[in-house]
C-alpha positions as a Markdown table, in Angstrom:
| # | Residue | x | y | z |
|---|---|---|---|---|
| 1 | Unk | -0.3 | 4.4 | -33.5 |
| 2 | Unk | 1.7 | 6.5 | -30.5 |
| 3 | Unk | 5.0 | 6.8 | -29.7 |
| 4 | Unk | 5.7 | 7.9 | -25.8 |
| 5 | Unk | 8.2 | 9.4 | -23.7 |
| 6 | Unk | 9.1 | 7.8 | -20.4 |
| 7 | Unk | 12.0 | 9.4 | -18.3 |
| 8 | Unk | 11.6 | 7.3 | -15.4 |
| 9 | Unk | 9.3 | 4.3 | -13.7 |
| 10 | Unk | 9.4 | 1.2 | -11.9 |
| 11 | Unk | 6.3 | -1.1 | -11.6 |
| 12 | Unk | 6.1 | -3.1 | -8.3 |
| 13 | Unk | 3.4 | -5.4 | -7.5 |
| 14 | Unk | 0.6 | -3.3 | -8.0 |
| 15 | Unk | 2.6 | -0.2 | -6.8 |
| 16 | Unk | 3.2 | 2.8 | -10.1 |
| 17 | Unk | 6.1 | 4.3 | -9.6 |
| 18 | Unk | 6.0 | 7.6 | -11.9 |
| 19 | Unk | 8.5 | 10.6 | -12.3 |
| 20 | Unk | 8.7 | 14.0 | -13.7 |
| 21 | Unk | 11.1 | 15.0 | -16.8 |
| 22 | Unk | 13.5 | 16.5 | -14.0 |
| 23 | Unk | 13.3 | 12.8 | -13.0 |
| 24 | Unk | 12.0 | 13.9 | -9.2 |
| 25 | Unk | 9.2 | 12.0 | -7.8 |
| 26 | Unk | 5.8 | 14.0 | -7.3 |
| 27 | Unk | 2.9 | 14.2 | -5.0 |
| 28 | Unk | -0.6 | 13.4 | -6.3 |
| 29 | Unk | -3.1 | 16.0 | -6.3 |
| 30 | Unk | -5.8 | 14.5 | -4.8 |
| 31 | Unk | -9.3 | 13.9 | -6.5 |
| 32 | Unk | -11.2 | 11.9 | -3.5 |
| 33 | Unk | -10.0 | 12.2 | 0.5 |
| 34 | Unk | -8.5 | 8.6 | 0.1 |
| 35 | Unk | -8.1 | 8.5 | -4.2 |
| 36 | Unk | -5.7 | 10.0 | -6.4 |
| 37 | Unk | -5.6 | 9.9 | -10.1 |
| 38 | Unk | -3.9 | 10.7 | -13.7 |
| 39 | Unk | -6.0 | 11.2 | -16.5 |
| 40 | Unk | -5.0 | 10.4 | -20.1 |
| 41 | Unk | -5.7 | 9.4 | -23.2 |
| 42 | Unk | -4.7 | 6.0 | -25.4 |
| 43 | Unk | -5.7 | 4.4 | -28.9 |
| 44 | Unk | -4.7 | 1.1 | -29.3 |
| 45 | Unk | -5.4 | -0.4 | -32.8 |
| 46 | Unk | -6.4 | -4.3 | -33.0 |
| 47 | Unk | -2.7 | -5.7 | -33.7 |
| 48 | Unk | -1.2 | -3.1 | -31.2 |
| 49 | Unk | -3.7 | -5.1 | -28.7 |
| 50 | Unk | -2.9 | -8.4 | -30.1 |
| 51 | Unk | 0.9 | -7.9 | -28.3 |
| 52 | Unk | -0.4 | -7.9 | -25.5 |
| 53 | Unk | -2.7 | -11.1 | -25.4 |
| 54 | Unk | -0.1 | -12.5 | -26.7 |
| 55 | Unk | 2.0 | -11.9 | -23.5 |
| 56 | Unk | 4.8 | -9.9 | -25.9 |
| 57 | Unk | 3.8 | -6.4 | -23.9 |
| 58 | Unk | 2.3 | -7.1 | -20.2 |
| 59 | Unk | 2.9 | -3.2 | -19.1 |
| 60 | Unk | 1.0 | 0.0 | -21.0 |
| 61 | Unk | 3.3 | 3.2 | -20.8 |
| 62 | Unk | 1.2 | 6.0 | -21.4 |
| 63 | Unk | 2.2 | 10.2 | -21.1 |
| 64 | Unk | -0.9 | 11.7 | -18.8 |
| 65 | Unk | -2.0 | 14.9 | -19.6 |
| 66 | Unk | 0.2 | 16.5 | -16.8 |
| 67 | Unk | 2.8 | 15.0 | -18.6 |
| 68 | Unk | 3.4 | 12.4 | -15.7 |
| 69 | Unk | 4.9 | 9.5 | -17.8 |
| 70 | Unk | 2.8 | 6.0 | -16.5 |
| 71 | Unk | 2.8 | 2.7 | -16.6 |
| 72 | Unk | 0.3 | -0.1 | -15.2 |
| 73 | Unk | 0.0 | -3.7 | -16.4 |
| 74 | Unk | -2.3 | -3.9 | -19.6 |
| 75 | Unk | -5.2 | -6.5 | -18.1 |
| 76 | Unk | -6.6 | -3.4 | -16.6 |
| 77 | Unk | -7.5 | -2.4 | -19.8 |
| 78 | Unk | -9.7 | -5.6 | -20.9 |
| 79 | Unk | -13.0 | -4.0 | -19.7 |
| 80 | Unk | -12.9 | -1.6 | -22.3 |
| 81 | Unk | -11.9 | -3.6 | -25.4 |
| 82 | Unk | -13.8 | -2.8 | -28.7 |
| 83 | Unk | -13.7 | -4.4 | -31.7 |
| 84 | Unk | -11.8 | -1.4 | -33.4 |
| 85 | Unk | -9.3 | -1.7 | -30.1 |
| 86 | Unk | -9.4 | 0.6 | -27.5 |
| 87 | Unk | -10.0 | 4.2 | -28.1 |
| 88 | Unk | -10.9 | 6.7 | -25.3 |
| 89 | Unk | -10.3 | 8.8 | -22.2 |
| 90 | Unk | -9.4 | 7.0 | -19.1 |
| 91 | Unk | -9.1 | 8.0 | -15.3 |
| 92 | Unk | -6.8 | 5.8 | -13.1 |
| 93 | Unk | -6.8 | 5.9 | -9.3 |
| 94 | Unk | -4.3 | 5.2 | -6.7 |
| 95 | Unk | -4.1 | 4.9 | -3.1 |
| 96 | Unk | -2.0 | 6.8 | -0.7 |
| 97 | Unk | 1.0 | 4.1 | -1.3 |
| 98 | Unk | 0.2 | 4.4 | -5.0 |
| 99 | Unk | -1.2 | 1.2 | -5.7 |
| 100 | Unk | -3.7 | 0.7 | -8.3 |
| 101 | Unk | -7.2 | 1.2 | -7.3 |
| 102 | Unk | -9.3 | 0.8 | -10.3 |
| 103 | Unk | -9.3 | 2.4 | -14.4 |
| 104 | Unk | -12.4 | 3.6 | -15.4 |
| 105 | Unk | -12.9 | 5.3 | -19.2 |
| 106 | Unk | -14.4 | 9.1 | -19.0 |
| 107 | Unk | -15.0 | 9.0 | -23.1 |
| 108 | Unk | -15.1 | 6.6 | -26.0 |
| 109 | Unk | -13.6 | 7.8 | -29.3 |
């Protein structure tokens, strides 16, 4: 199980709205000329999952390892769904109007 800290988000569309503790907005650094991304980590267990295909949780929060809190609707996640849950590293890219671009998982716990 983890507990998380969010400070402040909003969730638009597919736009990610993410703030610092001092609850000012930030610029993404820039990992590709047109990409940006967060990087963290998340274990879900098999009944933590089960909220959400049950429609009880839609959103993910998640603390990055900047310590950028996020959030970004859980069927993103569904791709890398094990049978323990989902354990791993993940990378998450944005474009320049911070919509989601794609999730992909750098390591597998």
């Amino acid at each position: 199980m983890f507990e998380l800290v969010c400070i402040a988000f909003a969730f638009f569309s597919n736009k990610i709205i993410i703030s610092f503790k001092q609850k000012s907005f930030f610029a993404f650094q820039e990992s590709d000329k047109d990409m940006q991304s967060l990087r963290f980590s998340l274990r879900l267990n098999t009944l933590e999952l089960l909220q959400y295909y049950q429609g009880q949780k839609k959103l993910v929060r998640v603390m990055t390892y900047s310590g950028r809190s996020l959030q970004f609707k859980a069927d993103h996640l569904r791709p890398f769904v094990t049978k323990s849950g989902i354990n791993g590293e993940f990378e998450i890219y944005f474009d320049e109007q911070n919509n989601f671009l794609k999730l992909t998982q750098i390591k597998q716990y």
